[in-house]
C-alpha positions as CSV (number, residue, x, y, z in Angstrom):
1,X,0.0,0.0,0.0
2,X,1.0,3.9,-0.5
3,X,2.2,5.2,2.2
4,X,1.5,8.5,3.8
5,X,2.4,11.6,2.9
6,X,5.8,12.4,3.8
7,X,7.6,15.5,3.1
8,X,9.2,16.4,-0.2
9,X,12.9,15.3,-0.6
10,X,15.2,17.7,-2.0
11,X,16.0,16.5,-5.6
12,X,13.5,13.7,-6.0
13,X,10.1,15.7,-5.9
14,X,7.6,14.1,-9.0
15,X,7.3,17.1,-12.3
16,X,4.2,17.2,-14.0
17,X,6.0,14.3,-16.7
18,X,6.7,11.7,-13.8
19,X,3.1,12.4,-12.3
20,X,1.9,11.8,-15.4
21,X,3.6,8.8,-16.2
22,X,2.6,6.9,-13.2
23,X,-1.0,7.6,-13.8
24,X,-0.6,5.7,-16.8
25,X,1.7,3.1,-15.6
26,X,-0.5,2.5,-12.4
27,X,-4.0,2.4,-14.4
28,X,-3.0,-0.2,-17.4
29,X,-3.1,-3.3,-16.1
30,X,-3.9,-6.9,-17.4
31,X,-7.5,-7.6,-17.4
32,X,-7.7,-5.5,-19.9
33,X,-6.4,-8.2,-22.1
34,X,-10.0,-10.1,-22.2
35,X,-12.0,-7.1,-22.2
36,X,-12.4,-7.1,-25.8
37,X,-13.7,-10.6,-25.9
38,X,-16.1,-9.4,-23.7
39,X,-17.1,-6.2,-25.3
40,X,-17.3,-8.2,-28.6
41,X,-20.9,-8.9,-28.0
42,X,-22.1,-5.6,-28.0
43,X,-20.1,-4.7,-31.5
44,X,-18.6,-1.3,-32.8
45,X,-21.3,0.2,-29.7
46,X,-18.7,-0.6,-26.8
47,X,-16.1,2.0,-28.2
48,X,-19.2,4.4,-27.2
49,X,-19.2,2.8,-23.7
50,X,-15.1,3.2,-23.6
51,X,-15.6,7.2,-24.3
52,X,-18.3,7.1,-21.4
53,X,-16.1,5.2,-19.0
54,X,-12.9,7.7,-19.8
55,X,-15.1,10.9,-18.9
56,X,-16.3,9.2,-15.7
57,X,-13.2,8.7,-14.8
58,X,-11.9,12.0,-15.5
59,X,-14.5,13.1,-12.9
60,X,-13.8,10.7,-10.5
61,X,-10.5,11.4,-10.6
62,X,-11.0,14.9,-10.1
63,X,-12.9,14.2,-6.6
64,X,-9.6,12.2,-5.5
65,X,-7.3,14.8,-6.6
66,X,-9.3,17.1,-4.8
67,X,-9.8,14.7,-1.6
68,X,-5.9,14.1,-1.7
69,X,-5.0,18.1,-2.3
70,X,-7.7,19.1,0.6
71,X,-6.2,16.2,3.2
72,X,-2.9,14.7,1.9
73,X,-2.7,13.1,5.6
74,X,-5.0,10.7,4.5
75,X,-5.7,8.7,1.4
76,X,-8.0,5.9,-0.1
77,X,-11.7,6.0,-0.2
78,X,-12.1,4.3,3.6
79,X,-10.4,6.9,5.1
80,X,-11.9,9.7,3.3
81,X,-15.5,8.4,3.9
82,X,-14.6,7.9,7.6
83,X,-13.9,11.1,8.1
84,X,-17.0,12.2,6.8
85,X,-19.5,10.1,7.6
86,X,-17.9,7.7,10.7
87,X,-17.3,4.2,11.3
88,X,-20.4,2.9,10.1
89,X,-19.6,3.8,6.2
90,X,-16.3,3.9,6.7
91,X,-16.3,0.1,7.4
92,X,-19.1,-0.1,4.2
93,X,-16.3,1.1,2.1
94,X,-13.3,-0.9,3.6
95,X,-15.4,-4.1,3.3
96,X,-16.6,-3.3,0.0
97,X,-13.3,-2.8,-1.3
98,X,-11.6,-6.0,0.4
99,X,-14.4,-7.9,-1.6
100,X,-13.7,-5.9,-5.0
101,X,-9.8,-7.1,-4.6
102,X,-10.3,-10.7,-3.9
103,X,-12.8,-10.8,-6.8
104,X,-10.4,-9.1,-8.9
105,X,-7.8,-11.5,-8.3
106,X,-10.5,-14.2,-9.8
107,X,-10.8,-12.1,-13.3
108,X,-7.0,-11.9,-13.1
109,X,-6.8,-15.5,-12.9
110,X,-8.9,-16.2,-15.7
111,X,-7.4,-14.0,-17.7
112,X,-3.6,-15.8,-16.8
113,X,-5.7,-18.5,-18.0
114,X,-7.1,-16.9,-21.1
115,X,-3.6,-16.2,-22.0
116,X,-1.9,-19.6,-21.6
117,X,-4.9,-21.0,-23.9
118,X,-3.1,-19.5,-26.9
119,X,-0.5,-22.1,-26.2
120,X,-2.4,-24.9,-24.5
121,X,-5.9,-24.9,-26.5
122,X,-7.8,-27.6,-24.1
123,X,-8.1,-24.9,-21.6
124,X,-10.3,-23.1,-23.5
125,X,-12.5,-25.8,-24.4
126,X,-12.1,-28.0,-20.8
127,X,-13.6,-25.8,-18.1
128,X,-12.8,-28.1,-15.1
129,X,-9.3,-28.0,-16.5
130,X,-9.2,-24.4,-16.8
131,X,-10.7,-23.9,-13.1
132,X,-8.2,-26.1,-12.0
133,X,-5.1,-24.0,-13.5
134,X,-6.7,-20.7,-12.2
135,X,-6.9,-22.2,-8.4
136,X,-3.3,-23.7,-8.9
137,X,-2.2,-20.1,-9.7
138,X,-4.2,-18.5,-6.8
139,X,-2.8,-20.5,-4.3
140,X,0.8,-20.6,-5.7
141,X,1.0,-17.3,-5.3
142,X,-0.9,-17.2,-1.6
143,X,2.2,-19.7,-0.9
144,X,5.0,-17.8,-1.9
145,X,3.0,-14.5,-0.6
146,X,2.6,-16.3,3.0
147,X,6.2,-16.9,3.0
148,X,7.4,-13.3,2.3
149,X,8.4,-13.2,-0.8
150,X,8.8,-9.7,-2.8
151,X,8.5,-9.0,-6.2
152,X,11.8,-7.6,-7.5
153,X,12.4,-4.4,-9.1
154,X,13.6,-6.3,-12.1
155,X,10.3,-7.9,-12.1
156,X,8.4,-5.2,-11.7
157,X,9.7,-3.5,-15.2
158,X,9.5,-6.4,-17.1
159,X,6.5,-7.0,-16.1
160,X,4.5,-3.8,-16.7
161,X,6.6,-3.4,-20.2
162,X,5.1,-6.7,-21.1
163,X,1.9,-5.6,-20.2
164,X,2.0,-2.4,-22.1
165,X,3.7,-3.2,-25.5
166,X,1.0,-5.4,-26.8
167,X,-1.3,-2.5,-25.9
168,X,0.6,-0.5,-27.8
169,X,1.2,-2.4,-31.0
170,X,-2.3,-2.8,-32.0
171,X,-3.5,0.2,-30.8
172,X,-0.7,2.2,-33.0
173,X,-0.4,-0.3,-35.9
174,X,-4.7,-1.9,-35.4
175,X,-6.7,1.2,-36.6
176,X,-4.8,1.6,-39.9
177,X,-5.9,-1.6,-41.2
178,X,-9.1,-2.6,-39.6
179,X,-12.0,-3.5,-41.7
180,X,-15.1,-1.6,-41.5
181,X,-17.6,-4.5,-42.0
182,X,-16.3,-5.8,-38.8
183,X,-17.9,-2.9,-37.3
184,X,-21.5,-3.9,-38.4
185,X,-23.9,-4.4,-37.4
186,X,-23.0,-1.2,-34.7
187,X,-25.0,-2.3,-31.8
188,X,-25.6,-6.2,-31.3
189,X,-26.4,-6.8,-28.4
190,X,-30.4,-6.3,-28.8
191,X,-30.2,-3.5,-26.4
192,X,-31.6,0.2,-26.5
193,X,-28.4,2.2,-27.5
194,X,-28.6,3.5,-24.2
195,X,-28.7,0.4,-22.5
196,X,-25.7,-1.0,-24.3
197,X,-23.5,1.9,-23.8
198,X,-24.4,1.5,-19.7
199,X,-23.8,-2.0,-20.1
200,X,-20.3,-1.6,-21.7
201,X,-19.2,1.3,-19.6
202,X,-19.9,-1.2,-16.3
203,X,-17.7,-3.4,-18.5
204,X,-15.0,-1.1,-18.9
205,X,-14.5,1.2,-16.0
206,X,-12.9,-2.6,-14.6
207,X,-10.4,-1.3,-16.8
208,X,-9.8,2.2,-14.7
209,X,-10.2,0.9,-11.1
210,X,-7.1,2.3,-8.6
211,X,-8.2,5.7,-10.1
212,X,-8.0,7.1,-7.1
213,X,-4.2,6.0,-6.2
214,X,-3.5,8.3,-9.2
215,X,-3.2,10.9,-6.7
216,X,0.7,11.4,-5.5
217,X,0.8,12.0,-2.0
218,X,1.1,16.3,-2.1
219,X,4.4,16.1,-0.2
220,X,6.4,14.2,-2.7
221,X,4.8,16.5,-6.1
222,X,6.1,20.0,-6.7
223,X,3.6,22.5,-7.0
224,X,0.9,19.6,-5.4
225,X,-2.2,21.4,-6.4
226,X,-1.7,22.5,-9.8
227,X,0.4,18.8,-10.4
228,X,-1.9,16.3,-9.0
229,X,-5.3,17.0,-10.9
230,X,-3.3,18.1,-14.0
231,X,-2.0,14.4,-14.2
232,X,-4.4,12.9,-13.3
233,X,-6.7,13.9,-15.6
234,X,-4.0,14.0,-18.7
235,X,-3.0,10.3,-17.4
236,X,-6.5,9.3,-17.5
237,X,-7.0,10.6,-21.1
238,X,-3.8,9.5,-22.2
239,X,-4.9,6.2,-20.7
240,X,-8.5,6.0,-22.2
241,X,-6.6,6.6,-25.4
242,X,-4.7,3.3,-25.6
243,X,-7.3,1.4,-24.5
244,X,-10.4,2.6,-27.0
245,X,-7.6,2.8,-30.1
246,X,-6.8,-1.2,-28.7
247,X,-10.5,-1.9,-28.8
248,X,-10.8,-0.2,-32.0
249,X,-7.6,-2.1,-33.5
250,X,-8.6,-5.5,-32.3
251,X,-12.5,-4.8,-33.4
252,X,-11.3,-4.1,-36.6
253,X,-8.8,-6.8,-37.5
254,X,-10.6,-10.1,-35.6
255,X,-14.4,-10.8,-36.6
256,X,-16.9,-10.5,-34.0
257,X,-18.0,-13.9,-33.9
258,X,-14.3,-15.1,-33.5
259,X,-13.3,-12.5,-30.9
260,X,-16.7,-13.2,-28.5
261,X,-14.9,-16.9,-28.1
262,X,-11.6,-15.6,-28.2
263,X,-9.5,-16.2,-24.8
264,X,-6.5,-13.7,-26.1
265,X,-7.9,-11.4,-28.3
266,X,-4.8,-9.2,-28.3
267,X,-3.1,-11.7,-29.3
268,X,-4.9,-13.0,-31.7
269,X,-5.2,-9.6,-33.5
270,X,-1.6,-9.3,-33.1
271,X,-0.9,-12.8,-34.9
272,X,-3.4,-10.8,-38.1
273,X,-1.4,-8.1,-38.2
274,X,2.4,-9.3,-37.6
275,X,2.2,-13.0,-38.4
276,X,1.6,-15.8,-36.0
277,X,4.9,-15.3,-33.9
278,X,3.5,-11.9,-32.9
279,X,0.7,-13.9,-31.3
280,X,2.5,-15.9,-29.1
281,X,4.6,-13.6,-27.9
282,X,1.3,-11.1,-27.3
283,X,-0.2,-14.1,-25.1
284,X,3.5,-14.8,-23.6
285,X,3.6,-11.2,-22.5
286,X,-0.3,-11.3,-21.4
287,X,0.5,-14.2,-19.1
288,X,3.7,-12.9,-17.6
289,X,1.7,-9.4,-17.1
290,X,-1.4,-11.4,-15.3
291,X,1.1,-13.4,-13.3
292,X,2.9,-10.2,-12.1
293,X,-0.4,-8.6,-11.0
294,X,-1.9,-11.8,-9.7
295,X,1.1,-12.4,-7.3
296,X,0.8,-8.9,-6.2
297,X,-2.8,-8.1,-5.4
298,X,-2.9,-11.7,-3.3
299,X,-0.6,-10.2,-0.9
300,X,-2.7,-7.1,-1.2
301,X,-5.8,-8.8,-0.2
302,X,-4.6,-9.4,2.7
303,X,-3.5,-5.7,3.6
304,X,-6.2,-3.4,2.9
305,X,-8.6,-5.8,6.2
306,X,-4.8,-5.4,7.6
307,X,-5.5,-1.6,7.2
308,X,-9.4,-1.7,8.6
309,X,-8.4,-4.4,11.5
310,X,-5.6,-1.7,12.9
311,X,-8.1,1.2,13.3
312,X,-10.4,-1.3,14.9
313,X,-13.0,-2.0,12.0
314,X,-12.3,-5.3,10.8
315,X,-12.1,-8.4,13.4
316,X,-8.6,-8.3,14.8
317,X,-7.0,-11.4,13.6
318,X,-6.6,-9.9,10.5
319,X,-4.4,-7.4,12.0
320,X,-1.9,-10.5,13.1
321,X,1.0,-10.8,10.8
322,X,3.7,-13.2,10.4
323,X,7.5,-12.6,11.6
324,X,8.1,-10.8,8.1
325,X,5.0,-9.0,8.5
326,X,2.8,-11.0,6.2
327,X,-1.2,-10.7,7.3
328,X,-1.3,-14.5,7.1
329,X,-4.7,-15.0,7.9
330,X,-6.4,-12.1,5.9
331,X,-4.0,-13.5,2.5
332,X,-5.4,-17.3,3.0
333,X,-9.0,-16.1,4.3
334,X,-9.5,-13.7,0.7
335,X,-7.5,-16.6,-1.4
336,X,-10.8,-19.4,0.0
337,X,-13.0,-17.0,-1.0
338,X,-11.4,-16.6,-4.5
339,X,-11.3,-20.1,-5.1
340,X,-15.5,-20.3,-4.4
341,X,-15.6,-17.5,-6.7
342,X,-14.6,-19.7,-9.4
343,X,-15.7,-23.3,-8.5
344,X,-19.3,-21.5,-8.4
345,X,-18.4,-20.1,-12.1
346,X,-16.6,-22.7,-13.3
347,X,-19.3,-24.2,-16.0
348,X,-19.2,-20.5,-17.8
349,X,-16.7,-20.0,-20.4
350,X,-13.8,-18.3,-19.7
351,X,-15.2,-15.1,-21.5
352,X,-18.3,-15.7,-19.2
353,X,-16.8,-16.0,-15.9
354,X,-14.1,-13.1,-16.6
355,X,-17.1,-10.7,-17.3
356,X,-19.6,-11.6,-14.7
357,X,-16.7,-11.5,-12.1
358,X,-15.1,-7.9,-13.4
359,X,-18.9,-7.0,-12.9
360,X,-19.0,-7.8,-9.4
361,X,-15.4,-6.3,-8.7
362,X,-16.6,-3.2,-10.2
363,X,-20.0,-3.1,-8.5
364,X,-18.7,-3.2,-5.4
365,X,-15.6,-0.4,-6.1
366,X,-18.4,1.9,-7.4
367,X,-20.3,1.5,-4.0
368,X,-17.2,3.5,-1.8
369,X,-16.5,6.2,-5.2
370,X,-20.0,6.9,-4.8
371,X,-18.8,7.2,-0.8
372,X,-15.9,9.2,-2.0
373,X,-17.8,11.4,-4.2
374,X,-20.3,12.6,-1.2
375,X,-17.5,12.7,1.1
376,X,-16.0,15.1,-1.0
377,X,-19.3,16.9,-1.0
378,X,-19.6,16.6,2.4
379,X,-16.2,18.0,3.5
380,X,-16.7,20.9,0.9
381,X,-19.7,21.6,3.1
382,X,-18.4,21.1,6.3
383,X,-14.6,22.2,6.2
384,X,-14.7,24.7,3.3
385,X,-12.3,25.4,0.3
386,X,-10.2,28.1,0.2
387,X,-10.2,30.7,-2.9
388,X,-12.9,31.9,-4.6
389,X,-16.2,31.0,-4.5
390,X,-16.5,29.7,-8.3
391,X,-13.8,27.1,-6.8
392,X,-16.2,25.9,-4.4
393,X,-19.2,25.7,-7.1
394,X,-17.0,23.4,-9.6
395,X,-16.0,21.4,-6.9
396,X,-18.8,20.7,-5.4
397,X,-20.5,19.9,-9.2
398,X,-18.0,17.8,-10.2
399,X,-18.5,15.7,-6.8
400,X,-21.9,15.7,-7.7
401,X,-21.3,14.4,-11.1
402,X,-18.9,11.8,-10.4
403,X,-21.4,10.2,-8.2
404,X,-24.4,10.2,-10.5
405,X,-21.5,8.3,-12.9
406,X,-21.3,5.9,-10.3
407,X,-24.9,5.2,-9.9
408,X,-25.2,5.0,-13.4
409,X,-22.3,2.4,-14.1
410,X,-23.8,0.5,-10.9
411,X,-27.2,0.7,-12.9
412,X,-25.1,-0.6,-16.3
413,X,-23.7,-3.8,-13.9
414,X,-26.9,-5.7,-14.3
415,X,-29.1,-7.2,-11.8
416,X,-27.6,-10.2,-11.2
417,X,-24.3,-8.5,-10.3
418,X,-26.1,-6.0,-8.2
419,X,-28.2,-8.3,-6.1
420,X,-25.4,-10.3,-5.6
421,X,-23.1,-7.8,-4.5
422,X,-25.4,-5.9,-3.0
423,X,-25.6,-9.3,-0.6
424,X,-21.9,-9.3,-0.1
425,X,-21.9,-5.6,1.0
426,X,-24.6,-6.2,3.4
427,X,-23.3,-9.8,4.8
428,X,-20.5,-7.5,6.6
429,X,-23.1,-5.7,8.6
430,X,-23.6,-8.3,11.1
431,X,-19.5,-8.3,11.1
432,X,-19.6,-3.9,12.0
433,X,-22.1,-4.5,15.0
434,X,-20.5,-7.7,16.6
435,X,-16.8,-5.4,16.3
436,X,-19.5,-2.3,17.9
437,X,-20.4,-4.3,20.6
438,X,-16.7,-5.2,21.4
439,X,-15.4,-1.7,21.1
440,X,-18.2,-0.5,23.3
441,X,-17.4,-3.0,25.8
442,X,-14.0,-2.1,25.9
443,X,-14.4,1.7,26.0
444,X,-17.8,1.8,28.4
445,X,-20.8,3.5,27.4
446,X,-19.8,6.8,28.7
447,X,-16.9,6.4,26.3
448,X,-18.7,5.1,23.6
449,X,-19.0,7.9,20.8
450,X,-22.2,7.5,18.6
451,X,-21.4,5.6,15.3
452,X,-23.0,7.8,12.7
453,X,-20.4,10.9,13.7
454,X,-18.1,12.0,11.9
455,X,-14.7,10.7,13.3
456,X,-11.4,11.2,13.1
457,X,-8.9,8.3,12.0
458,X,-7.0,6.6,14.5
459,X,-4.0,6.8,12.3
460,X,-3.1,7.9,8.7
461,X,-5.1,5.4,6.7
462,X,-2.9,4.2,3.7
463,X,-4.6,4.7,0.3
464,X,-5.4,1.2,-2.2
465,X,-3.2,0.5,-4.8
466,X,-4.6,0.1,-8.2
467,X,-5.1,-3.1,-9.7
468,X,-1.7,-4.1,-11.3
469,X,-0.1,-1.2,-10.3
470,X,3.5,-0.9,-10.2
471,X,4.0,-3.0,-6.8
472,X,1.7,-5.6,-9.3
473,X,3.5,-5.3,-12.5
């Protein structure tokens, strides 16, 4: 995890370039590998649902930048909805957010898998198979996570080069040789065109999740609050770009009814438009990338309840770490619950189970941007905002627009997704009062402050990576 802010070091303060760059390097990641296949259903519409997603994320990254400028003590939606609305939502949106990383780390699996289908082909077609090499992966990586390994630095570049140059190749080379009929007819999916876009743009905003790490603790930026919202919102554009000129390249090379089966469409619209040798070393890449970020959000899942268990929120054993440090129990606990994740999926395709389970990750990230968006509101209310008032209008709007984006994309997940994660949200509430009861034990009821106040962290609250982010890649 981030850590707090810390103050600027003579010679090593982040420009407007390096912000920049790591809001691109921290937001590409590798499910975005699949997400074509999945889009593929909708047709040329989803590019549509890409532009949507990008300006929601523009706006959502606004409220972070501005959460992070106005208190760069704290970071990550849990602590910024703590402090404004107390303990209750504030555990809402650190449960929430342990749920959307462990069900991220099933898409990420099946899209490792997705990737080594290119060179073993029964893993498409053989779905116990396929469920069996995603759980191997999971709980190799839990291993070697439980044991204290670390990613190398090494790694990490290789890794997120990997993950970027395929991204790059078709979305430079693709859209000069796609074929328009591809494209046809432009909305597929039997859908409303409004429907289809919300649909797609609950599809794709999986691919801009860890928005809000974009924003560089303000002590290690120069000039923080000019800096921060400046790359964050020229990352996220430069961002969106590659990834709807990648859609648009592999679209246009690979038919629709081939890429909806596909299990590496980047690959496979690599092998069109280099030769078959540029598709295996697309899914080579792919796999390595998905590896990289698989082994790094496990030992993530066990931090951010780590996080929640340390300022009393989450049950304390997940606060217990190994000798090393290693929140043992929290990395094997979230690592069960992947692996039910995708036995109960397990008879979908691999296409199937990558989009229903991105859904679900998504759904329940939207639920604490919402958070974040209102808190933002709600500290803009009760804290002010220097300079003039105009400043105050436009940041207040843009909080109020990045949370009707969130309900919308919440709407665009689908019912299924939404009553089931809706279920998972509200199976922690029994977990809040129980840790309640305990805390008002402890303290004594003359002690015990009401739970809907606002209150105050017990410590800095570190900020969530983003998925495959540059501890991932």
């Amino acid at each position: 995890m981030a850590a707090n802010q810390a103050s600027p070091t003579p010679g090593r303060a982040l420009g407007p370039w390096a912000a920049t760059a790591l809001v691109v390097g921290n937001m590409v990641g590798s499910g975005v590998f699949l997400l074509p296949s999945a889009l593929a259903a909708y047709g040329g519409i989803s590019v549509v649902g890409w532009l949507a997603t990008a300006t929601g994320a523009v706006l959502l990254a606004l409220v972070f930048a501005s959460l992070g400028r106005s208190h760069p003590d704290v970071g990550g939606p849990y602590a910024y909805t703590r402090r404004a609305f107390g303990d209750f939502l504030g555990f809402q949106t650190a449960w929430g957010y342990w749920i959307a990383v462990w069900a991220g780390n099933a898409a990420i699996a099946v899209a490792l898998v997705g990737s080594l289908a290119h060179f073993w082909p029964a893993l498409a077609t053989d779905r116990p198979l396929a469920a069996l090499t995603a759980l191997a992966a999971i709980w190799g990586v839990t291993a070697v996570n439980a044991l204290g390994t670390r990613q190398g630095g090494v790694v990490q570049l290789v890794t997120t080069a990997l993950k970027l140059a395929p991204l790059l190749a078709v979305a430079v080379v693709g859209p000069f040789l796609l074929e328009p009929a591809h494209f046809t007819p432009f909305n597929a999916s039997g859908d409303s065109g409004v429907g289809a876009v919300a649909a797609t743009a609950a599809l794709t905003l999986w691919a801009f999740i860890g928005i809000e790490s974009a924003t560089v603790p303000a002590g290690d930026v120069r000039d923080a609050a000019r800096t921060i919202p400046r790359a964050t919102v020229v990352g996220t554009v430069v961002t969106a770009l590659i990834y709807v000129l990648g859609t648009v390249g592999v679209l246009g090379v690979v038919p629709r009814e081939r890429l909806s089966a596909s299990t590496a469409p980047f690959a496979d619209a690599a092998a069109a438009l280099f030769g078959g040798w540029a598709g295996s070393v697309v899914a080579a890449g792919a796999a390595v990338a998905a590896f990289g970020a698989l082994n790094g959000w496990v030992l993530l899942q066990g931090q951010v309840p780590m996080a929640a268990a340390r300022d009393g929120l989450f049950p304390a054993v997940f606060a217990r770490t190994s000798r090393d440090g290693t929140p043992v129990f929290g990395l094997v606990l979230s690592s069960v619950l992947v692996t039910l994740l995708v036995l109960t999926n397990y008879t979908a395709s691999l296409v199937d189970q990558f989009s229903f389970v991105i859904l679900l990750a998504t759904f329940t990230t939207l639920v604490p941007y919402a958070y974040s968006a209102m808190a933002d509101l709600m500290l803009l209310a009760t804290e002010g905002e220097p300079g003039v008032p105009r400043r105050r209008v436009a940041r207040g709007a843009v909080a109020l627009l990045a949370f009707g984006y969130s309900l919308w994309a919440i709407a665009g997940a689908g019912r299924d997704v939404v009553f089931r994660g809706t279920l998972l949200l509200l199976a922690g509430m029994p977990v809040y009062v129980w840790l309640h009861h305990r805390r008002r034990e402890r303290r004594g009821p003359a002690e015990t402050p009401p739970s809907c106040a606002r209150s105050e962290p017990d410590a800095p609250v570190e900020s969530s990576r983003p998925r495959d982010s540059a501890l991932t890649a």
